[in-house]
C-alpha positions in Angstrom: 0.0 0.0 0.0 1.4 3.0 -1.3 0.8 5.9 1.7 -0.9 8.9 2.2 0.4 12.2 1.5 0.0 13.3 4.9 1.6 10.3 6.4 4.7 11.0 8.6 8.0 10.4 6.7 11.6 10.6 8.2 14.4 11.8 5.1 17.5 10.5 5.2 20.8 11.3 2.8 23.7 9.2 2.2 26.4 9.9 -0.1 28.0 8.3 -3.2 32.1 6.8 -3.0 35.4 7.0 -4.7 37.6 4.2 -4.1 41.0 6.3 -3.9 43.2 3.5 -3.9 42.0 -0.2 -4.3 44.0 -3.3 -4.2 42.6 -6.3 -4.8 43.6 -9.3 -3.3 43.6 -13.8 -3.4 40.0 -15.3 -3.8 39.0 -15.8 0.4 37.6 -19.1 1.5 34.0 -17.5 0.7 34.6 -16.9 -2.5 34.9 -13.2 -2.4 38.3 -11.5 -3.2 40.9 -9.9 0.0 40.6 -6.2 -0.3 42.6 -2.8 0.9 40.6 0.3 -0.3 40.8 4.2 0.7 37.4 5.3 0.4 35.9 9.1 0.4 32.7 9.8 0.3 31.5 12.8 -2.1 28.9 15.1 -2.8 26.7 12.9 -5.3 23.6 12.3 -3.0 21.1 9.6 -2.5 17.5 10.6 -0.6 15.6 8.5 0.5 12.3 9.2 2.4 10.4 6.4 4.5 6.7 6.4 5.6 4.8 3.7 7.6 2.7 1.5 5.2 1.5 -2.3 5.1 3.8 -3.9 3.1 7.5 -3.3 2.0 7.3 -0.8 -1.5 9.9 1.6 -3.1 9.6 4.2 -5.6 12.8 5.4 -7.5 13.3 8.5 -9.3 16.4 11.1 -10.0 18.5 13.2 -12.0 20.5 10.1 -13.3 18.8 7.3 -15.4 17.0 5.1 -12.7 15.5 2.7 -15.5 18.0 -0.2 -14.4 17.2 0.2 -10.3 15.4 -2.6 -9.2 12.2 -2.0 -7.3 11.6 -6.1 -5.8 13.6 -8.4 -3.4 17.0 -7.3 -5.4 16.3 -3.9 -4.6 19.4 -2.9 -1.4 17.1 -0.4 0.2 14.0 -2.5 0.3 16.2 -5.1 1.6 17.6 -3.2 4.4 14.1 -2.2 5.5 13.2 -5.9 6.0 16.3 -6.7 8.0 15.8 -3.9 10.1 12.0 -4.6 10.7 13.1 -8.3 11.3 15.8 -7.5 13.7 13.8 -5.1 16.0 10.1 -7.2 15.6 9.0 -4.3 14.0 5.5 -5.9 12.4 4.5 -3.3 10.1 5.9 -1.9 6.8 7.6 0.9 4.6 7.4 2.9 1.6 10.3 4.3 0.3 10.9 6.5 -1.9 14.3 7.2 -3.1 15.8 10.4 -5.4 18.9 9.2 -7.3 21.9 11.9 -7.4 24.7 9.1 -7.8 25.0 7.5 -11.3 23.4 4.0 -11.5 25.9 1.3 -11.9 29.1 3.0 -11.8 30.9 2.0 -9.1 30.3 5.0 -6.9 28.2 2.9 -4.4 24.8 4.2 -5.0 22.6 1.7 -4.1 25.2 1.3 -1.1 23.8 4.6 0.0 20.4 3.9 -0.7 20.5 0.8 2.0 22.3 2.9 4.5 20.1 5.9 4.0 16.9 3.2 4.5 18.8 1.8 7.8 18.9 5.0 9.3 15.5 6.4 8.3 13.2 3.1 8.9 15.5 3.4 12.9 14.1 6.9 13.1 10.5 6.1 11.5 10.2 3.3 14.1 11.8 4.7 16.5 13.7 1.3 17.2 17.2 3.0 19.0 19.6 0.7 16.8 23.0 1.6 18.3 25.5 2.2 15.9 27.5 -1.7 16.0 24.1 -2.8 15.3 23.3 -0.5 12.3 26.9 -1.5 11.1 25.9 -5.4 11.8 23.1 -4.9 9.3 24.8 -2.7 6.6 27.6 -5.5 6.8 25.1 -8.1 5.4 23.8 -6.1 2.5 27.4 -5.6 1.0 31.3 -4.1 1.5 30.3 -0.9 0.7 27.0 -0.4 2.6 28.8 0.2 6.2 31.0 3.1 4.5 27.9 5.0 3.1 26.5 4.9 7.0 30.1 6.1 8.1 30.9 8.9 5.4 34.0 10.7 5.9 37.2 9.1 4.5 38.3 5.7 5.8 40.3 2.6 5.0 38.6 -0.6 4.4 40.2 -4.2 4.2 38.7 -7.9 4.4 35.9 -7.8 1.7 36.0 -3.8 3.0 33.6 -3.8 5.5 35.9 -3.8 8.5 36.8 0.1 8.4 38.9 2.9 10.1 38.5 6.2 9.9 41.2 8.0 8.0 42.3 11.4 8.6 41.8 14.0 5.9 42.3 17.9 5.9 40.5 20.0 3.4 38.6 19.7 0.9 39.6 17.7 -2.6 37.4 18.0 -5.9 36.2 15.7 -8.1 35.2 15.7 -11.7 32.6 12.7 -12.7 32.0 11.3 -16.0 29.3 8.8 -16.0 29.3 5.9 -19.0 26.1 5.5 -20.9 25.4 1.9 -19.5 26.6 0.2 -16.0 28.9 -2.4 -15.6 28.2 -5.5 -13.2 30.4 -5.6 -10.1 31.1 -9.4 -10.5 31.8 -9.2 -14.3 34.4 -7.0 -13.4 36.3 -9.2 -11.0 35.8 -12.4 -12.9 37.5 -10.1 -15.9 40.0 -8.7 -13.2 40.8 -13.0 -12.5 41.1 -13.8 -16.2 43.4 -10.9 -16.9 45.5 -12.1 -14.4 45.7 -15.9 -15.3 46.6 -14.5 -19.1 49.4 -12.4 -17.7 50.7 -14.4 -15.2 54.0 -14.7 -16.4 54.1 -11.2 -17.0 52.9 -9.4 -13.5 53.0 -10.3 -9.9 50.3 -12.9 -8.3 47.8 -11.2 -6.3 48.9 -10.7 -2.7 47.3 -12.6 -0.1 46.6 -9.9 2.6 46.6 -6.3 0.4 47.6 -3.0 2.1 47.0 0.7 1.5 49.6 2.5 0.5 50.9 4.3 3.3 51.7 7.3 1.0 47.9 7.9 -0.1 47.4 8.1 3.9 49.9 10.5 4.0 48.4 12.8 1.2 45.1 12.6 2.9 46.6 14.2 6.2 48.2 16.9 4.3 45.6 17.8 2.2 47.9 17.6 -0.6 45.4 16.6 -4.3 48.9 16.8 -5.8 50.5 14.3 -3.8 47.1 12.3 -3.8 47.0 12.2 -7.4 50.4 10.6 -7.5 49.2 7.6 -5.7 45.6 6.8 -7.1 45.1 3.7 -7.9 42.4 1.0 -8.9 43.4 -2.7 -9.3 39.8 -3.1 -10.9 40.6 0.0 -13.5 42.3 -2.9 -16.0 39.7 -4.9 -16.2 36.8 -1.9 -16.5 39.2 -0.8 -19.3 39.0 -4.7 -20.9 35.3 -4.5 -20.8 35.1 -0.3 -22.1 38.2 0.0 -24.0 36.6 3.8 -24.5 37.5 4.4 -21.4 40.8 4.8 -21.7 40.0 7.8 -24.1 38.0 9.1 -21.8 40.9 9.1 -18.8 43.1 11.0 -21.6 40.7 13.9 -22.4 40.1 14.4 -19.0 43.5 14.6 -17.9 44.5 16.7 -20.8 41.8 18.8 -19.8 43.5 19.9 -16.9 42.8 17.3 -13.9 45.7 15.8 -12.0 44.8 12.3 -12.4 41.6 10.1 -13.7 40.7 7.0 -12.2 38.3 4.5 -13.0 35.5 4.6 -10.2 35.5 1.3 -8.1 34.2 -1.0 -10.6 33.0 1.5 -13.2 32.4 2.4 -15.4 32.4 5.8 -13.9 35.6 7.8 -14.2 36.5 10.2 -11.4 39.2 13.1 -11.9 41.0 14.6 -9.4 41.3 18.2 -9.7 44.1 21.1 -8.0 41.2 23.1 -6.6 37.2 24.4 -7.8 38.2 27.0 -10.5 40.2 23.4 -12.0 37.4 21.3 -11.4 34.8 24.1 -13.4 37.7 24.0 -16.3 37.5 20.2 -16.5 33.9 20.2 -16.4 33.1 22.2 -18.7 35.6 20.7 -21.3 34.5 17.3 -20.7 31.0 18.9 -21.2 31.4 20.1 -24.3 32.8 17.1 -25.8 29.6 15.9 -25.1 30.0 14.0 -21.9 27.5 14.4 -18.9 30.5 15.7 -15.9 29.3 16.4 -12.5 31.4 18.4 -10.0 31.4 17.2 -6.6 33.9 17.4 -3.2 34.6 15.4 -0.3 35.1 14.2 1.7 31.1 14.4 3.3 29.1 13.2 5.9 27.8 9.3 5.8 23.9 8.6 6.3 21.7 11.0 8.2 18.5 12.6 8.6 18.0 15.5 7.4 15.5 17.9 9.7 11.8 18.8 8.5 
């Protein structure tokens, strides 16, 4: 039952990701791959508002094409509304309705958000007190990057990249965003990622079995440095986007030659994220990649993770 417009409904936003540095890792026991990731969170936002109803419904609209966004079981907000409801005995249901700001299927972590921004809001619709362990105990089962978009900020993320600390960062670093015209599957782009690497194996190094974060992308966060950042960017997924969207490696090109001080491939993709010296920089590469006739969005971070937002 879809509710009424004078229903009471709590709004929550979460933010979109950028892996800053990613290594990827052996294949664990559970079949998912070791990981050491930097992640920041950035101003591409999800909202999500929930209201009480009788069953379990979302409604999905936004500024980004939201024609591939589930809206059944597969959907990661619904599915945090059900675990929350089943972990406090809450009996009744939700309606949620979600406004996209964070490109679909880009590796930017936008559904991520969405099921941390439905944690938080269905807790403040129901009123259920979930501490914050138990919030994180939830987001952990609905995927690596789900605890992050609760958590915001900048931190550093290993096992599947769940199990986070917070990372120190000073000031304020800007990001140029391309989004590709269609999404690219998470799992496509490791299994590509594992067949690279069993067709180069004589050529590079076998994945390590417990991967680290370079201690000098730490280092540039602290200082607040996008120049030393840029130096040190780096995506163990970006060969395997580029296998899959060989246009993307165009796309890096022009942006850098633009002006930005690195491009990287967003998580999995196919989103590519520039890193830019400072705003007026980040309006030049914008508007360049915009008239080339790519869709670029400006953004900063790092932000805020998952929280309601007042009235």
């Amino acid at each position: 039952m879809i509710p009424l417009d004078d229903t009471p409904r709590v709004h929550v936003r979460a933010p979109g990701k950028i892996n800053l540095f990613l290594e990827v890792g052996q294949v664990m026991d559970d079949g998912y791959h070791e990981l050491a990731t930097a992640f920041q969170a950035v101003s591409l936002y999800e909202d999500v508002w929930a209201s009480e109803s009788d069953d379990f419904t979302v409604a999905v609209h936004g500024a980004v094409d939201t024609s591939g966004v589930p809206l059944d079981e597969r959907n990661l907000a619904l599915r945090a509304a059900q675990l929350v409801a089943r972990a406090t005995e809450q009996s009744g249901g939700v309606h949620l309705e979600i406004r996209k700001g964070v490109p679909v299927a880009g590796g930017m972590g936008g559904g991520s958000a969405d099921a941390a921004a439905a944690i938080v809001a269905c807790d403040a619709l129901w009123g259920t007190g979930l501490s914050t362990s138990q919030m994180h105990a939830i987001a952990a089962r609905l995927g690596a990057d789900v605890p992050f978009a609760l958590q915001g900020g900048t931190a550093v993320g290993t096992g599947r990249g769940d199990e986070l600390s917070p990372a120190l960062a000073r000031g304020r670093f800007e990001w140029v965003f391309v989004a590709d015209a269609g999404g690219l599957s998470t799992p496509q782009v490791y299994t590509e990622l594992d067949r690279h690497r069993e067709r180069h194996r004589v050529d590079i190094a076998p994945a390590v079995r417990h991967p680290l974060v370079d201690p000098d992308v730490l280092h540039a966060l602290r200082a607040g440095d996008p120049v030393r950042l840029a130096a040190v960017l780096r995506n163990d997924l970006q060969v395997a986007a580029l296998n899959l969207r060989p246009e993307l490696a165009d796309l890096l090109e022009l942006g850098e030659r633009a002006g930005a001080l690195a491009g990287i491939v967003s998580g999995s993709g196919p989103t590519v994220a520039f890193l830019c010296a400072d705003s007026a920089a980040a309006l030049d590469v914008r508007v360049a990649l915009s008239a080339t006739g790519h869709e670029a969005l400006h953004a900063h971070g790092p932000v805020p993770g998952a929280r309601v937002i007042p009235g």
